[in-house]
N, C-alpha and C positions, 0 to 999 in steps of 0.2 A: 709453593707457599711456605709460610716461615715454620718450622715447629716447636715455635715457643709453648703454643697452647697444643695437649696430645689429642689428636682428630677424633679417638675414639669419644672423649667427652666433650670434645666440641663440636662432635656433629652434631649431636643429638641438640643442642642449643642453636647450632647453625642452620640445618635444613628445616627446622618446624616452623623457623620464621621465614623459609622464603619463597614467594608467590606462585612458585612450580608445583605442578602437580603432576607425579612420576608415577608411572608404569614398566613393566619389565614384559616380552611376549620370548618363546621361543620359536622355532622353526613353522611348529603348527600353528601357531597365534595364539596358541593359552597364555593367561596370566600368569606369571610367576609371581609378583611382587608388582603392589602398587600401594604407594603411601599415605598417608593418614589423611592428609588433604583432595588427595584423588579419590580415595573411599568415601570422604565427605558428600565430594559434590554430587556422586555418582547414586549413593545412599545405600551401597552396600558395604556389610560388613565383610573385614576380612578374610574370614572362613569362604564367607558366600560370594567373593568375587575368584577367589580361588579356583574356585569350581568354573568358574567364565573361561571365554574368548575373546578376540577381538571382534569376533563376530555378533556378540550380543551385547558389545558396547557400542561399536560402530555396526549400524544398519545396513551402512551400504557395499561396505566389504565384501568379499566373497572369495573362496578357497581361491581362484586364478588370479584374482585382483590382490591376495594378500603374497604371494608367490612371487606374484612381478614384483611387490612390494619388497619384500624379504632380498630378492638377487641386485635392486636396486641400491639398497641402504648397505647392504655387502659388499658390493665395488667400491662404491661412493663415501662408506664412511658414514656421513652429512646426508640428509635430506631434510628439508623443510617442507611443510605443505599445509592445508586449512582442509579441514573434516567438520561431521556432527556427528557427537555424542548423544547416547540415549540412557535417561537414568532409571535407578531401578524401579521409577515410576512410571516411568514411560515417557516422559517429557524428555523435548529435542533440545540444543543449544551448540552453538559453536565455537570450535576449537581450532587453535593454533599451534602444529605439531613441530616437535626436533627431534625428529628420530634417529638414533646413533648406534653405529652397530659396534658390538665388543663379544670379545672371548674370557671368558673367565673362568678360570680352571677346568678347561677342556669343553666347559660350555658355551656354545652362541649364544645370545642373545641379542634383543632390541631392545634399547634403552629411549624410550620416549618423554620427551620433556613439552608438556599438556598447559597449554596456555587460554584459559577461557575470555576467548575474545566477546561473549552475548555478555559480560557483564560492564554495569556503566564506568567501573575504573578497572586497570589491568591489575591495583593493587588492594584491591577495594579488602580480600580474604588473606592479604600478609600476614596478618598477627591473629589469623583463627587458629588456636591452640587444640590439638587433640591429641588425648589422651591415651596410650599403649596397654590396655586394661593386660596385665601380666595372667597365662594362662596356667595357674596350678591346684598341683591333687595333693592331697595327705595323706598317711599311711600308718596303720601305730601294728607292732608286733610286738605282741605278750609273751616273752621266754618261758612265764610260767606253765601255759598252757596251750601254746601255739600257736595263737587263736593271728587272725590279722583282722583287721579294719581298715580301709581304703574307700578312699570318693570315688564320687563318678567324675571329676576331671581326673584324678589319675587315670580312670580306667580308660578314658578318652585321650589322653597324651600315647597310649600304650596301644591304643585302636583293639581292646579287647571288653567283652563282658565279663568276664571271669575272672572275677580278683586274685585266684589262686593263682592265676599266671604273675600274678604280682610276690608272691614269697620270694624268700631271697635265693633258697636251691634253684629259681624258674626266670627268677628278674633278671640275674648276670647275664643270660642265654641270651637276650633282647639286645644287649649292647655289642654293638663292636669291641672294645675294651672290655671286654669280660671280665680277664683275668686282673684287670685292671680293681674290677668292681669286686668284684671276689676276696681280692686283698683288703680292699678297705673294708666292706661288711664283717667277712672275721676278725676286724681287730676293733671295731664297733661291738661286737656283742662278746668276742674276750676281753678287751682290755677296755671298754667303756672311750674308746676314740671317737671322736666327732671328723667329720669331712665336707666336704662343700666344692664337689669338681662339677665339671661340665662334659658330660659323655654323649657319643652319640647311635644312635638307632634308627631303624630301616624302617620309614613311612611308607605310605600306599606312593605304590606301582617303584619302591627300591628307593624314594625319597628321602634322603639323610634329613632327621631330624635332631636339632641340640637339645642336651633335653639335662637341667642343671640341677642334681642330686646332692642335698641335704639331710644327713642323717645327725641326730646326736641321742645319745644314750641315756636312760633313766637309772638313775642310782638309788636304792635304799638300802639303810641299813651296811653299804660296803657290796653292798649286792647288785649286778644289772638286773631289772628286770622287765623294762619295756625297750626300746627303738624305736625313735618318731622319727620319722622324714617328711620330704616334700618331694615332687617332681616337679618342673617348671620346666615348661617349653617355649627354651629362648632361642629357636631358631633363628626367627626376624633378628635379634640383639645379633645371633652369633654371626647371620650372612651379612649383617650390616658391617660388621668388622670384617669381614674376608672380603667387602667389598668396597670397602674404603678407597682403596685406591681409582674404583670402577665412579667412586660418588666426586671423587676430586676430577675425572676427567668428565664427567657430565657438566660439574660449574665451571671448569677451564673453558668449554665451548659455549657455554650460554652466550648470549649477543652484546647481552646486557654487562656493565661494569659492576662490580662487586668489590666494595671495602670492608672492611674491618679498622676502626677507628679508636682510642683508646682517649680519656677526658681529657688528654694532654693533648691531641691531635696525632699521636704517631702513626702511623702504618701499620697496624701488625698483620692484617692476614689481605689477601686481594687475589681475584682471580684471571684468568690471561690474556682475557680479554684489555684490562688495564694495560700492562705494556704496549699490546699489540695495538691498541688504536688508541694511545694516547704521545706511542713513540718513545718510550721511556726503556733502557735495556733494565734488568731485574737487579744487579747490580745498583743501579741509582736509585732503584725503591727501595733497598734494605733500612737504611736511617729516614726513612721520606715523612716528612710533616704533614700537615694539610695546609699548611703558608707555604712549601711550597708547589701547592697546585697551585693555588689559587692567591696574586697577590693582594685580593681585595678583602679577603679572611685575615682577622687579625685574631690576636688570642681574649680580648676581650667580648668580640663577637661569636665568639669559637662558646667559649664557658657559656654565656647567654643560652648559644642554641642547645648544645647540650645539658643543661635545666630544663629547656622546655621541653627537650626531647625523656624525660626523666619522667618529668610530670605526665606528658600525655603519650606517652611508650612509643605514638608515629608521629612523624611529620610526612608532609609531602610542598616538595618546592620545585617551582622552576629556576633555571640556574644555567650560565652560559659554561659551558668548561672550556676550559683553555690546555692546548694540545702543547708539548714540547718546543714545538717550531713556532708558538706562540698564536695560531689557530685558532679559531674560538668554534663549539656547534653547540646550538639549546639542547640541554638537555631536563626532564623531568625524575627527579631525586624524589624517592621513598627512604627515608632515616628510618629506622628501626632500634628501638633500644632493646641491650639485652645484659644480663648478668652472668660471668663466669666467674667462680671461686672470688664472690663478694666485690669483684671489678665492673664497672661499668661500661659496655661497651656500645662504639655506634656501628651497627651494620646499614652502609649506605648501598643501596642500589641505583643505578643512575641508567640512565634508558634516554638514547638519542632520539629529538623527535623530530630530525629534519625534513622529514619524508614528509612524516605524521602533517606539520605544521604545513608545508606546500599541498599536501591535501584539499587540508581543513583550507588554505587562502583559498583555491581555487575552488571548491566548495560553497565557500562563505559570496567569492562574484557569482558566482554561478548560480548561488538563490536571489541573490540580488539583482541579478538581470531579471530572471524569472518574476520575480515582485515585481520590478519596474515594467516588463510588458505586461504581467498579470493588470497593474495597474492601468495603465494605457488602455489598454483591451475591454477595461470594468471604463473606460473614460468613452471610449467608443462605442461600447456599447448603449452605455447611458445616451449618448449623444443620435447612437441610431434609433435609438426606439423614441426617441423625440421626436425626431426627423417624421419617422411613421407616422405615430400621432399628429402630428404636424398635415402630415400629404393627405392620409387619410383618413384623417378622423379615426384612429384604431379601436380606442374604447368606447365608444359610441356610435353607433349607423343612426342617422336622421330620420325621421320618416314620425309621420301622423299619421299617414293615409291608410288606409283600409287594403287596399289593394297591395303594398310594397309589405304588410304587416302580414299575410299571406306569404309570401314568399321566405320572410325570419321565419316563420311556423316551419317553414321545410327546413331551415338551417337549424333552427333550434331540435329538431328531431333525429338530423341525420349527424349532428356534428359528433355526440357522445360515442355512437360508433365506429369502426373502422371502414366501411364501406366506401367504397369509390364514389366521385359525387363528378358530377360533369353541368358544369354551367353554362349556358349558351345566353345569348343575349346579344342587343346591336354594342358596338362600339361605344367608349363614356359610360356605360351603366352603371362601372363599379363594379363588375365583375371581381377582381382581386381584392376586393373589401369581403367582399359575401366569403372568399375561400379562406381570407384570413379570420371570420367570425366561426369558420369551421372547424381551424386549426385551434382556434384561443377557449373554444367549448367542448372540445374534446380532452382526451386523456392524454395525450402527447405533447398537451400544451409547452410543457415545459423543454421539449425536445424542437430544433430549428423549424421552421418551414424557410425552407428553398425555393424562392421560381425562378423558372426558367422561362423565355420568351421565345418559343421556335421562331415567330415572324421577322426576331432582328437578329436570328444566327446564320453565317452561311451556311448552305445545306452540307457543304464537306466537315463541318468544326462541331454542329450536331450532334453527333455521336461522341466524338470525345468529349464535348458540354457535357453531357447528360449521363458517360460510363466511364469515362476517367484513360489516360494511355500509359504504357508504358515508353521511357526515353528510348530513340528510336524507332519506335514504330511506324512515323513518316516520317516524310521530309518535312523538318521545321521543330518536332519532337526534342527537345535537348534536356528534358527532365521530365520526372513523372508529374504526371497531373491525377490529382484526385475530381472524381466526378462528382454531380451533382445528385446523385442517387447516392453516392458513399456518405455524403455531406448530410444528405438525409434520414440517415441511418435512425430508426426510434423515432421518427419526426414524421412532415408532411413534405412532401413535395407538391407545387403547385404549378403545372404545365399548360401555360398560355398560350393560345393563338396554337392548339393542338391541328387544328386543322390544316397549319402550314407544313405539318412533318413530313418530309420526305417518304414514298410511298416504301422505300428499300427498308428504313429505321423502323417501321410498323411492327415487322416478325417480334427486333430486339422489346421492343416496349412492351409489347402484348406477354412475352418471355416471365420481363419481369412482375406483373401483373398477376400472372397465372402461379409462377414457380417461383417467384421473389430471388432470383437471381439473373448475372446479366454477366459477362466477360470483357476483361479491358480489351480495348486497344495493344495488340502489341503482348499482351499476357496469356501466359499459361496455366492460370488460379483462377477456376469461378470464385465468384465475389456472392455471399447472402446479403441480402438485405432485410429490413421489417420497415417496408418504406408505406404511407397512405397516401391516396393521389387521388388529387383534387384536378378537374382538367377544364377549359375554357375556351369556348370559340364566338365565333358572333357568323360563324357559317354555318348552312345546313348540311349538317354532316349526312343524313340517310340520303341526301341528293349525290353528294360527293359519292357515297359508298354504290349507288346506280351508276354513278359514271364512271367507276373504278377508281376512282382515285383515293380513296379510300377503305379499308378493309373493313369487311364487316362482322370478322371477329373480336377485333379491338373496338371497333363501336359498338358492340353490345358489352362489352367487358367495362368501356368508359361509363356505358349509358344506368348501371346499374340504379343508380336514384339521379336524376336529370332534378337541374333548378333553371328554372328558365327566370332570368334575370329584367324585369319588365321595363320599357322607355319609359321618360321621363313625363309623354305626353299622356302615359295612361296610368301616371299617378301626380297628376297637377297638384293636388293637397300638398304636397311637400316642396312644390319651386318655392311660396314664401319662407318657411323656415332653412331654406338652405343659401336662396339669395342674403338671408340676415347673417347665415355663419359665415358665407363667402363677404358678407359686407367687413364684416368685425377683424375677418383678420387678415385682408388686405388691407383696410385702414390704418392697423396695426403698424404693417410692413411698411405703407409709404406715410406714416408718420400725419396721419389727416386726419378727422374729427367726425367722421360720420355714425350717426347713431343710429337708423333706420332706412328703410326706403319707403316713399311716400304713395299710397294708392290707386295712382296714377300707376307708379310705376309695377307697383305688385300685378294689376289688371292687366299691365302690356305683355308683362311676359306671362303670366298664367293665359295670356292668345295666342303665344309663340307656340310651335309647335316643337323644338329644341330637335334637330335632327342628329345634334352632335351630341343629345341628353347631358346628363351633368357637368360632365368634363366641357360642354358649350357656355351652361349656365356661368360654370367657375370663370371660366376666361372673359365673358363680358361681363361680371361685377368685377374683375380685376384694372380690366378697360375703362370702366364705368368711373372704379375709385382714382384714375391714371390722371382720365381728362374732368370730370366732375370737382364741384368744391360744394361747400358746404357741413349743412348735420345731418339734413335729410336726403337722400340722396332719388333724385328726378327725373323723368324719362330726359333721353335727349338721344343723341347720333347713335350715343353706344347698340342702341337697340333693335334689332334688326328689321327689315322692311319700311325704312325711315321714320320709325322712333316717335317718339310724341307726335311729331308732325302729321301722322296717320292715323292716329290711336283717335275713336271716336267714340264721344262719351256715349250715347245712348246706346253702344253696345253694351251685350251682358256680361256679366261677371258668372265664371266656368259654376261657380256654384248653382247661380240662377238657372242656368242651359240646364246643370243635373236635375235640378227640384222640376222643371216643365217635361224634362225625357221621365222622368219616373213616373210622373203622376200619370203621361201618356201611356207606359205602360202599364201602370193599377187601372187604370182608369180600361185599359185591351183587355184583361183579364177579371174586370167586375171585381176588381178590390181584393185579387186572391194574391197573398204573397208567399205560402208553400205549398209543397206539392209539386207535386211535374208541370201540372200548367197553371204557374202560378208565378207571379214577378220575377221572385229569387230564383228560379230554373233562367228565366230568356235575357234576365242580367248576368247571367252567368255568378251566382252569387250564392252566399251561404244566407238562410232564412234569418238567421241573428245579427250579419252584417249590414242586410237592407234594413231590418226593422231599427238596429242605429243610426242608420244614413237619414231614414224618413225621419226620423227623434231630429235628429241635427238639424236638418233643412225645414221641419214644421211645417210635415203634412200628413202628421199620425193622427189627425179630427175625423178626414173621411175614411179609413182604414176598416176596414171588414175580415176578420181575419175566417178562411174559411180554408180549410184541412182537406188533403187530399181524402 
């Protein structure tokens, strides 16, 4: 670097503005020295980080790890690397280390240059200024009567309680330069001289301390009669200067480019990073302008930015630099204004951020794919749960009748818990409606439900359906598959058509059931689950379990609260209102105009007996709305056992058939409707169900209510 300006005073102007925060360690990893900014962040003072380690700034450290550390930055010079720091509060944050090894007057050290990457700019604390509060004691000696008077910083620069060790027969003893100090005191209290040197003394554990002694004499009358001095301990001032040369080769290696700029644009100072990666020998920097870095800088734009830079002390710009061979790389420019001896100067830092920027691109697609499937994903979903709604009427189950409102009673009771639930029922009932009204009134609502259909899996693909494999485990395995239990994970799983499961897969399901875990295909990691399961057949399982084919510990494990899902023909109250929703939104679909079905037709099918239950009913109003026209829609072909053509009027209507079976039995039991022998017992029926039924149908006139 040039030495127009002398490093001693311009360090102290140069390094407090710049974004580094420096530490010094020896062999054992104590602190030596670490600077106003590094004490800043860290929120110790410099006394009390003295006393540290790197062990109590870095957490993760440890005597072997800082060793390898130490032999490592010793060979190597250089090392880079990313740590967390711990402040004197306790709070973590990370850091971005240049650790540099050097010798300095016979001492090792590590010179670490501290880059706090947790904060939102790398330069955000450039121009945080801290102040070097200067450490000094006073001292006044009375010739008349011998007396001293001394601070307690002196007595603390000297590490003694005993001010007597401070007289001047006892002070010389403390400095190396004795003889030194000795001359000047006697010609201070003979001749009334003044002095103002810098001597040094042996700190804890043989620590040379600088320690800068100011005496001047008191005169009356022609006569001395006092000695006032100071002690000041400019060590920090004095190792800063023996290590000047140590602070020039710390910014020689920084990464980053470093100017020094003058209102005119010249060059004066830069660090070596500059030639090295801009291509320039030092030679051709000696007169270098800043036109010519850059020829899009003129000198009218130059004066501009240096005003502004005046006014608001930093800038920060981006800015392409251009290399010798005419090159160009982004870089991000921190300006810093500063003053020496009444000149204006620009301390430019420039920091390449080509890496940075291909990051940030690939970064910036990378959330952008994510958004665009996130999106998608929120379009499909939306579009599945339509779909449901759609197939299965999801937020809504149909029903008026008495009988099917009985069976909600056991959903609505069992859904808020985690209990296994097993529904059985014929085929078409609607089984998977019931397990999803389980799912969607429980507390895991918000978590998937899964099903699974054993009846349309091959028996060999089962297993890996339902626990997932790893690639290679069979033949045909070429990647991992996640199963439908992992899928389920915090959710329900809903396992249809249970009764087709292969008798071998039994053990695993009963597994997961009992101990909430299960093993891949192919894997070496049991897998946890928190899975609830809802299970479904339209077979008799304790028959199955008598003829083995079934296990009868996972049948009672499924069977824990059983819902038996009832046919359609023993809840006839609800084929009209479900024929009306199959009417509205088939008509819907093929674009037709029907508004009801006509009482012809409501009577034909409330005669059917639906062996295929709803999923039957659904298909011939689909039929129905195919070949049918009109608003109201009429028996005809659709309907099965030849359709109106058969349908005769003077039969009854299912309601009438119930009101004559009821009254036959009130009328067996002498009017009695609770009790064990009493109506509601041999209807298999709850007392407050029948006494609605008879309200409804208008036969509560003869009614006798007569109590067990």
């Amino acid at each position: 670097m040039s030495e127009d300006i002398p490093f001693q005073v311009f360090r102290e102007q140069f390094f407090k503005n710049l974004p580094y925060k420096i530490m010094w360690m020896d062999e054992s990893g104590k602190i030596i020295y670490a600077n106003s900014k590094f004490l800043k962040r860290l929120g110790y003072t410099r006394k009390e980080v003295e006393k540290l380690s790197i062990f109590d700034i870095n957490p993760t450290s440890t005597q072997d790890s800082w060793q390898t550390h130490w032999q490592k930055v010793r060979e190597e010079g250089v090392y880079s690397f990313k740590a967390v720091h711990q402040t004197k509060k306790g709070e973590f944050y990370d850091v971005e280390i240049s650790s540099h090894f050097f010798s300095n007057n016979g001492k090792e050290i590590i010179a670490a240059i501290v880059n706090d990457i947790s904060e939102s700019s790398f330069y955000k604390n450039l121009l945080n200024h801290a102040e070097r509060m200067a450490n000094v004691g006073g001292w006044k000696l009375n010739l008349q009567d011998g007396s001293l008077v001394v601070t307690k910083q002196a007595l603390e620069i000297f590490e003694t309680d005993n001010k007597e060790d401070l007289l001047p027969g006892k002070v010389i003893h403390l400095f190396q330069e004795s003889e030194e100090l000795k001359t000047l005191l006697s010609k201070a209290i003979r001749n009334g001289a003044s002095y103002d040197v810098v001597l040094t003394i042996n700190g804890v554990a043989g620590h040379s301390k600088y320690v800068r002694c100011v005496t001047e004499p008191i005169v009356q009358k022609d006569k001395i009669v006092k000695i006032i001095g100071t002690y000041q301990d400019v060590t920090p001032q004095k190792e800063h200067e023996l290590g000047l040369k140590l602070y020039k080769e710390i910014i020689d290696n920084a990464p980053d480019l470093i100017y020094i700029w003058d209102i005119h644009g010249k060059l004066l100072q830069y660090n070596e990073a500059v030639p090295k990666n801009l291509g320039y020998a030092k030679s051709e920097l000696n007169d270098f302008y800043i036109y010519d870095l850059d020829e899009k800088i003129t000198p009218e734009w130059w004066r501009e930015h240096f005003m502004e830079l005046i006014e608001k002390k930093v800038l920060n710009l981006d800015w392409l630099i251009t290399r010798k061979d005419f090159t160009k790389f982004p870089a991000s420019i921190t300006a810093n204004h500063l003053t020496y001896q009444g000149q204006n100067l620009n301390c430019a830092i420039i920091r390449d951020v080509t890496q940075k920027n291909k990051r940030d691109k690939a970064l910036f697609e990378a959330l952008e794919e994510i958004k665009s499937l996130k999106t998608q994903l929120e379009i499909e979903n939306e579009y599945l749960k339509e779909e449901i709604k759609q197939e299965v009427n999801f937020d809504n189950i149909i029903c008026q009748s008495d009988e099917y409102r009985e069976v909600l009673e056991k959903v609505n009771q069992v859904a808020p818990t985690d209990t296994t639930v097993l529904i059985t029922g014929e085929s078409g009932t609607g089984k998977e409606l019931l397990a999803r009204a389980v799912h969607d009134n429980s507390q895991r609502k918000e978590k998937p439900l899964i099903k699974v259909n054993a009846a349309t899996l091959p028996s060999e693909l089962i297993e890996s359906e339902l626990f997932g494999h790893k690639k290679g485990a069979f033949t045909g395995a070429t990647e991992n598959k996640v199963g439908k239990f992992s899928l389920a994970d915090g959710g329900t799983i809903f396992l249809d058509e249970i009764g087709e499961l292969p008798l071998d897969l039994q053990p695993k399901l009963l597994r997961v059931i009992q101990e909430g875990e299960f093993d891949l295909l192919g894997g070496t990691k049991t897998e946890k689950v928190n899975v609830r399961i809802v299970a479904a057949t339209n077979r008799n399982l304790e028959k199955m379990v008598k003829d083995g084919k079934f296990r009868e510990d996972l049948f009672y494990r499924l069977n824990v609260f059983p819902i038996h899902n009832i046919p359609l023909r023993e809840r006839k109250d609800d084929i009209p209102l479900l024929a009306q929703y199959f009417l509205k939104k088939y008509s819907a679909r093929a674009g037709k105009s029907f508004k009801r079905l006509s009482k012809k037709t409501i009577a034909a099918l409330m005669n059917y007996t639906f062996p295929g239950n709803i999923r039957e009913l659904e298909n011939l109003i689909e039929r129905a709305v195919i070949i049918e026209n009109g608003t109201i829609l009429n028996p005809g072909t659709w309907i099965p056992n030849g359709g109106a053509a058969e349908f005769k009027e003077d039969l009854k209507s299912f309601e009438a058939m119930q009101r004559d079976y009821i009254i036959k039995v009130l009328e067996k039991t002498n009017w009695r409707v609770s009790g064990p022998k009493g109506a509601a017992a041999i209807l298999d029926m709850k007392d407050k169900t029948l006494f609605a039924k008879m309200k409804r149908l208008g036969i509560e006139k003869e009614v006798r209510l007569k109590k067990s």
